[in-house]
Phi, psi and omega in degrees: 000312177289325168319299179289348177275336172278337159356291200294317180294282163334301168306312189301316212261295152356325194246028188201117167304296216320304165349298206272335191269313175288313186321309256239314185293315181253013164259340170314291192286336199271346196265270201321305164336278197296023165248319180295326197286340187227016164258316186235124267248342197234026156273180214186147166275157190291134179247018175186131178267130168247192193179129169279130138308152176298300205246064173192109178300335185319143129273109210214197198239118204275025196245337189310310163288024158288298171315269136034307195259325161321302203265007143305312213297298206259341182259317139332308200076235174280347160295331202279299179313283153030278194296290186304357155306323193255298192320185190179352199223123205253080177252137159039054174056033176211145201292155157214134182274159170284142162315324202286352180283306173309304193298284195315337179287312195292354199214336178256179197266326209198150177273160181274144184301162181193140155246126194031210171241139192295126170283099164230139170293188181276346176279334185294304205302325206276343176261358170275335151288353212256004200258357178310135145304166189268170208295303161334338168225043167290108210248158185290336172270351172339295206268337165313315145313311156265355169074248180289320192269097166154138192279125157215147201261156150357279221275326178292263193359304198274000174276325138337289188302347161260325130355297208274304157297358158301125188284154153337276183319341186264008193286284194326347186243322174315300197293329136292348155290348181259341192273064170309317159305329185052070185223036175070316159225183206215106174278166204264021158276301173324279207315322173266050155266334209273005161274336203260324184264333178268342159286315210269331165298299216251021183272328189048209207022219194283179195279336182303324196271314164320320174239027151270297185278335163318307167353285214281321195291328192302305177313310184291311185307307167278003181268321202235333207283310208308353180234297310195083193284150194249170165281306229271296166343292173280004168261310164307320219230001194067165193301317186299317189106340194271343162299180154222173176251136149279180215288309184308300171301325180310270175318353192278299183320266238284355197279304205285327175302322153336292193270339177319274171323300183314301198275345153267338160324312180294309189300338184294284228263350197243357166061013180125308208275147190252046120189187201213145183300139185298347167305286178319306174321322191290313181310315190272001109346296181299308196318020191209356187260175179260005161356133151278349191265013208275349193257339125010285183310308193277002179276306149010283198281283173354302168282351180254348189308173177265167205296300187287136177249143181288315173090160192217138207263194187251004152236038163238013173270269197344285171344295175320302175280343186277323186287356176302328191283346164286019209313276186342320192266354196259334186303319179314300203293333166320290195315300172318310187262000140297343147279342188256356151090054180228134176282181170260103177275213199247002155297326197262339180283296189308302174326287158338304162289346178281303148319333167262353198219320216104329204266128163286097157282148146329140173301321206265345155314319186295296172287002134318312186272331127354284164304340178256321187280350183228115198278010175229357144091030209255301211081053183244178182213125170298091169264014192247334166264352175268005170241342155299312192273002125322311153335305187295325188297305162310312159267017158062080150087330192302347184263136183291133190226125172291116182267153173279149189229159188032274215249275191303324178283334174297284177338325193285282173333281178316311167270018149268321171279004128343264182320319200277317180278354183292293191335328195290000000 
């Protein structure tokens, strides 16, 4: 048996230079290892690998940021992971992501393959920040436009990351919180209050993990923001540091980051073209919940859409999605009408978001959404589960949910893969 399996092996390697080259490479390397481990008595295998970057001559080391990403890893939970998946840019040995970093944690499922992180000093961070624009010519392309060039720390991500789920009403009370002082406008000492508010909100777990990432954020903040210039610094406060901002840049900013984002999401699925299949609408819908039904849901909507699909444009997604950042005030008006023993058709769905948010959605959203939520086919809407996976959906995968475990996660299965074999 063995004889024939290396037989087997030979041939294989034999019926390929590519073959012939890694064989001829990796017995070359695997020969120098074993001679050295035993000819010479005071070697060691190498315990850290180095490398150059393309757009960076430093030569450094890729074990530097191990500690440093554990223990994020683990004191932050999954924002924290995230972030460290996603970063790419190395200042005074702590990680930052590039705006093109930020947009890809938000719209892709994974980071793109990399080896290790772009190494930069502080004079390199500062001329790479220095391509920001000023708070006046902030734009629906802000951060796309700069790509690469620019910096954002841990605690600015997560000040993003909220950014992105503020409902229009809530900009005003975000901006008082940094507007300490109530003096209308907000310097860049106020602004760097928000690692101290959005770490101790967003750290989670037990209390050990909780004062691990305070911890860890108090350090980075007094060690690193004072040298260590951000794009979001220099756009708000200038190179100097010495400008402010006001309620209106505040919105503007946070209005374009909005739209920013809905339009490259939107841009994944529509490939150019000004609109996209109510299939597509349902994924990125679906994509962040934890739902077991979500390919159910899209088989559903397939088999009931109509031959010709109408397609859903990019301001009637926009819509859709800015009123989700509205979820709370639209969930109240459900509940009034689930105390009053009335199902939800889609006259009444509309009406309910127009009255808690504002927002016209389209007929043919309303029956998109319809088709994935009401799984008996009454044309009532399942809200109690169309307000969980929305949940999910706002907060892009961060929410914590208690999972079933034993008798109930089992149970769960078995009447999913039911339903997937009735479907079949």
């Amino acid at each position: 048996m063995a004889a024939s399996y290396w037989k087997n092996v030979l041939r294989m390697i034999s019926s390929s230079s590519s073959f012939r080259k890694c064989a001829v490479a990796g017995l070359t390397c695997g020969g120098y290892l074993y001679s050295k481990y035993k000819l010479d008595d005071n070697w060691k295998p190498p315990q850290l690998l180095t490398f150059v970057h393309a757009n960076s001559s430093t030569v450094h080391n890729l074990s530097l940021l191990q500690d440093n990403e554990k223990k994020m890893q683990s004191a932050v939970g999954a924002r924290g992971r995230r972030f460290v998946d996603f970063a790419t840019v190395v200042v005074n040995n702590e990680l930052y992501m590039t705006p093109k970093d930020f947009l890809e944690s938000v719209i892709q499922e994974r980071p793109k393959p990399r080896f290790g992180h772009q190494q930069l000093s502080i004079e390199q961070a500062l001329e790479l920040v220095a391509q920001t624009p000023p708070r006046a010519d902030n734009s629906l392309d802000f951060f796309r436009n700069l790509n690469s060039s620019g910096l954002i720390s841990y605690t600015e991500y997560l000040f993003l990351l909220c950014v992105i789920t503020k409902p229009k009403a809530g900009f005003e009370i975000a901006f008082k919180m940094f507007d300490t002082d109530e003096n209308q406008i907000v310097d860049k000492d106020e602004f760097l209050v928000l690692g101290e508010i959005f770490e101790k909100r967003t750290a989670g777990g037990d209390g050990k993990n909780n004062e691990a990432a305070t911890a860890a954020n108090n350090k980075v903040k007094t060690e690193k923001e004072a040298t260590v210039p951000t794009t979001l610094n220099v756009h708000f406060f200038g190179e100097d540091g010495t400008q402010v901002f006001n309620y209106a840049d505040f919105f503007k900013f946070m209005d374009n980051l909005q739209s920013e984002i809905l339009e490259m999401e939107f841009l994944v699925y529509s490939q150019g073209m000004n609109f996209i299949s109510e299939e597509d609408f349902a994924r990125v819908l679906l994509r962040f919940t934890d739902s077991k039904d979500t390919e159910e849901s899209i088989v559903r909507l397939r088999n009931k859409m109509s031959v010709v699909s109408k397609g859903i444009s990019y301001p009637e997604f926009r819509n859709f999605f800015q009123f989700i950042n509205n979820l709370e005030d639209f969930a109240i008006a459900l509940r009034l009408y689930t105390l009053s023993g009335r199902a939800i058709g889609k006259s009444d769905f509309k009406r309910a978001v127009k009255v808690s948010t504002g927002q016209d959605l389209s007929d043919n959203v309303v029956s998109t959404i319809f088709l994935i939520f009401d799984a008996d086919g009454d044309e009532k809407l399942s809200h109690v589960e169309f307000l969980g996976v929305m949940k999910d959906r706002v907060q892009r995968g961060f929410r914590t949910t208690k999972k079933q475990k034993g008798w109930d996660a089992f149970t769960r299965c078995i009447v999913h893969q039911m339903k997937t074999s009735a479907n079949e």
